[in-house]
N, C-alpha and C positions, 0 to 999 in steps of 0.2 A: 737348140730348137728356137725360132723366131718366134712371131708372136703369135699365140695361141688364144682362140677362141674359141671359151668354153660356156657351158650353161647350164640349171640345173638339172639332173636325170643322167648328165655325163660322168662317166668316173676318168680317174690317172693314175695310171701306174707309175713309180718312181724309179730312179736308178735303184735303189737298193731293194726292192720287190714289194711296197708298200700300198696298198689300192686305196684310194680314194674318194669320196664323193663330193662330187663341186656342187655349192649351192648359192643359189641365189643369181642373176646374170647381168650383174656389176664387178667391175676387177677391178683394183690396182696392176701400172703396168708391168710386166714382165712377172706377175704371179697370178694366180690362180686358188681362190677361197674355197676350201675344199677342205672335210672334214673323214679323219681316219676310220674305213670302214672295215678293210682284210688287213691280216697282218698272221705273216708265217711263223708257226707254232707245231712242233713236230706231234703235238699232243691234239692239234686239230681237226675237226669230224669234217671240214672240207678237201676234198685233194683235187689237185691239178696242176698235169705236167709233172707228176710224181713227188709232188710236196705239196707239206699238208698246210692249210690256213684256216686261221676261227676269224668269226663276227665278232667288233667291238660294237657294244650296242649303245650302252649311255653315253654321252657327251661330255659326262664328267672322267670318264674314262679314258675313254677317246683322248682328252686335253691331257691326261696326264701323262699317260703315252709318251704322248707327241714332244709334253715339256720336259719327260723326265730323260728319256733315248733319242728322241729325233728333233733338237732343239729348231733345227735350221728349216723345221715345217710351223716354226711360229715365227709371226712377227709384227710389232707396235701399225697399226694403222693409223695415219696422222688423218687421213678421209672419216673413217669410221669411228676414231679415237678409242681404240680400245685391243688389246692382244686378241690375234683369232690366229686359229691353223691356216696357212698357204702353203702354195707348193711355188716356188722358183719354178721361170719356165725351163730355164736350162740341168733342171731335175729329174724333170718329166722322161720318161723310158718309151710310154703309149697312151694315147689317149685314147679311149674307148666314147665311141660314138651311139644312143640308142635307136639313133635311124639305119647305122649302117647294119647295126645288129639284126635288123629285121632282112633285109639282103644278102647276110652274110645264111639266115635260117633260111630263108626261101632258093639258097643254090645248093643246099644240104644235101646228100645223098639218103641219108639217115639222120635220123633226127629222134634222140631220148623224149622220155614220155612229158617229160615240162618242155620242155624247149615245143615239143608237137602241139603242146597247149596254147604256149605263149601265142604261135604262130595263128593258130586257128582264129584266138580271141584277137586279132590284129584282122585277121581277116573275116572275120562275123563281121566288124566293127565298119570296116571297109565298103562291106557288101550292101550294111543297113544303111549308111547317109554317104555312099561316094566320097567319102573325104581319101583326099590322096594316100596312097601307102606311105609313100615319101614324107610325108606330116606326120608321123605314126613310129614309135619305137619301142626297145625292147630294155627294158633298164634292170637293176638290182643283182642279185648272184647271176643271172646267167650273162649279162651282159658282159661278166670279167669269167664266163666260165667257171664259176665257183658253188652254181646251182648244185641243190641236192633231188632226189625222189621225191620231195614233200615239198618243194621253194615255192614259195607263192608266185605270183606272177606281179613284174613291174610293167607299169607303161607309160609312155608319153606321147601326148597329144600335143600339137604346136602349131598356132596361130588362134586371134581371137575366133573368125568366126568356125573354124575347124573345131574350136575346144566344144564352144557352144552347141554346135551341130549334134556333136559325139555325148555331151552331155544330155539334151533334151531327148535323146532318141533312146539312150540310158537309163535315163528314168522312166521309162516307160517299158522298157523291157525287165527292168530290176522289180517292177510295181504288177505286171503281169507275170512273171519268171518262165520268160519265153525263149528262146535261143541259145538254153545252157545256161544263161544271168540267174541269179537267186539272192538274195537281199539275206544279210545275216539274222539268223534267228537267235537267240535268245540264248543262247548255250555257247554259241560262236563268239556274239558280243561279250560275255561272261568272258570266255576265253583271250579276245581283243584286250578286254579295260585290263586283267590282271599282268599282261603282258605291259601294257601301258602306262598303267599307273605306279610303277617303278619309276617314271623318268617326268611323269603328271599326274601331277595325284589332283580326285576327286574321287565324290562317293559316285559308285554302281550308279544310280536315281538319273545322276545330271549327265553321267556320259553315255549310260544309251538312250534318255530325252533327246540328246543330239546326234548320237553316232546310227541309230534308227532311221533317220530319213537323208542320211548321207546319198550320193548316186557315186560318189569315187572309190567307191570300194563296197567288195562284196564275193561273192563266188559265182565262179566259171567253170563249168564241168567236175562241177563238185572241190574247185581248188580255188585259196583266197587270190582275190587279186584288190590290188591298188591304181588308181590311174592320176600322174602329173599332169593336169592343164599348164600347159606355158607359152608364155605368149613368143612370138617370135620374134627375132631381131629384129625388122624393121618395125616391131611396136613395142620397141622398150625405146620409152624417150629418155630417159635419166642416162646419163654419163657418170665416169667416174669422175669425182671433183666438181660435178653441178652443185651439189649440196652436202654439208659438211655437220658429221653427228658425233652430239656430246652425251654420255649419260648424267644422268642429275638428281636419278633415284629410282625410287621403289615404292611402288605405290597399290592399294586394291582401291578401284571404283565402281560408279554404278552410270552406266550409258546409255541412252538407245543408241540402235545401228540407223543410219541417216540413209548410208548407200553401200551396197553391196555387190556391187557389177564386177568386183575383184578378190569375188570369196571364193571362187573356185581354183583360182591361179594359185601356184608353189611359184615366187612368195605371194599370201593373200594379204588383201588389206580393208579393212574397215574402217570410213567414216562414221565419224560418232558425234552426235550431240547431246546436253541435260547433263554433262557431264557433273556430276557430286563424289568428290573423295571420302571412301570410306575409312583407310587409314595411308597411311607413310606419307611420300615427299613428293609432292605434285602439284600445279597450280589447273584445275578444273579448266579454267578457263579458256589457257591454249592449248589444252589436251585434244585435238579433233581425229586422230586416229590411233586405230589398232592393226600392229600388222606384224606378221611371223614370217619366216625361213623354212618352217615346217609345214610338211604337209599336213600331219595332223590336226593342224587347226584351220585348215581348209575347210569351209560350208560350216563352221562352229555355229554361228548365223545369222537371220535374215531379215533384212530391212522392213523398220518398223518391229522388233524386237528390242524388248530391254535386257541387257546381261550388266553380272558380275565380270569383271575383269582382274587380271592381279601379273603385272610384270614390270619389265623396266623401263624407266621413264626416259627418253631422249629430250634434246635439243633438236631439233633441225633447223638449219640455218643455209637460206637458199644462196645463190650465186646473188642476185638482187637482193640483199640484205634482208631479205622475210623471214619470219623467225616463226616456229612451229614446235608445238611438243608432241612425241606420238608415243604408243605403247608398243612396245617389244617383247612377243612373247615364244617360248620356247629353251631360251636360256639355264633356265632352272628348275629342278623339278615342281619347283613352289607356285612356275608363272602356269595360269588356266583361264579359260571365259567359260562362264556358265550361263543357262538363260535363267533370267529374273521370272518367277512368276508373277 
């Protein structure tokens, strides 16, 4: 396979039948950063194509996986300075697209009771702000056909003002619970954090303080869903090799959020200022952002907010010799932002 252009909300299937999910939409050439999500297990509650596959869910597991059986899906980045999972292009078997997903649902004869959901909430979503179908996809178990009777629903939205569009109009349907949309209650959230806090821990208090006024997630005909903002190719300006990251530590501070026009996007990023270390290895000073590969730390939040933060500390170092510290979080189950009261 030539060169492959992937992003996040796409998965890859490997020659040896291994799915993954790509994150983030920077690559090194001739691979593909993409983290172990199916993996075939005859003991597993997934089937398709007459073999069965379970979810790896934590990221610590996931890496172990990967280091202990499939060495050749790790490897040293000199860009990113640090071991992460890739896939070789010439490994890749199929790449699963979540745009195409949504056209391959819409030519369906028949279509299962998720897959019928998926579809609808793409098209509710359509009908309320015009944003193209084609900007719009179908991500997570059903995109690799590994959905179940109860799979939540993935999506992806793609390009700035499309995400925003589909945003705004969201919040207002999640705030009235109109169109199907309903905002998690209190039992759901309950449900969300103990799923959660296996892999991010915080107490109950601080995560639905935030997980409550979320709009990227919530329920649709009564089934959870999650939606990816991402921005599209032509507005991602970072290349691979523009800028070069070192880790340097480990650090919890205390921030306000300066700017937040990049809290919705999978990867999100926060500018910060006031920055005061509260313990580990960090210099306050050139620390001016926070920013994740996770979607769960998407809308964490919003400017003119002060938060606790706790993850790992980079270097960034531009192609013009600028040099920048920012926060990385998701890595660990230890890294979290919380709001300051």
């Amino acid at each position: 396979m030539g060169e492959v252009k992937a992003r996040e909300g796409d998965f890859i299937e490997t020659i040896e039948g291994l799915i993954f999910d790509v994150k983030g939409l920077i690559h090194p050439p001739r691979r593909i950063i993409a983290y172990l999500r199916y993996i075939e297990d005859p003991l597993g509650e997934r089937v398709r194509g007459g073999r069965r596959y379970r979810k790896v869910y934590s990221l610590t597991n996931r890496d172990r996986i990967v280091r202990d059986k499939y060495p050749q899906y790790m490897h040293y980045d000199e860009i990113f300075g640090e071991w992460m999972e890739s896939i070789p292009t010439n490994l890749i078997m199929k790449h699963y697209k979540p745009e195409w997903k949504v056209m391959e649902l819409m030519g369906k004869d028949v279509l299962d009771e998720t897959e019928n959901c998926a579809l609808k909430m793409i098209e509710t979503l359509h009908d309320i702000t015009q944003v193209p179908i084609g900007k719009m996809g179908v991500t997570g178990s059903i995109l690799v056909n590994l959905h179940t009777k109860d799979s939540d629903i993935d999506i992806t939205i793609y390009g700035w003002k499309n995400c925003t569009t589909v945003y705004e109009e969201l919040k207002k349907l999640l705030e009235e619970g109109k169109m199907g949309f309903r905002k998690y209650d209190k039992e759901k959230l309950r449900k969300l954090y103990e799923f959660r806090v296996k892999d991010t821990w915080m107490t109950f208090e601080d995560f639905q303080k935030i997980e409550r006024r979320k709009v990227s997630q919530g329920e649709f005909l009564n089934r959870e869903f999650f939606i990816r903002f991402i921005l599209d190719w032509d507005e991602v300006e970072e290349k691979y090799g523009d800028k070069l990251y070192r880790t340097i530590g480990y650090a919890r501070v205390k921030a306000l959020i300066e700017d937040d026009k990049y809290a919705i996007f999978t990867p999100c990023k926060y500018s910060i200022s006031n920055v005061e270390l509260i313990e580990g290895e960090c210099n306050p000073k050139k620390l001016v952002e926070i920013t994740s590969f996770r979607g769960r730390f998407c809308e964490q939040a919003r400017r003119g907010e002060w938060v606790i933060a706790q993850g790992k500390i980079e270097m960034v170092t531009t192609s013009s010799g600028e040099e920048y510290h920012r926060m990385v979080l998701g890595g660990k189950p230890s890294d979290f932002m919380i709001l300051k009261e």
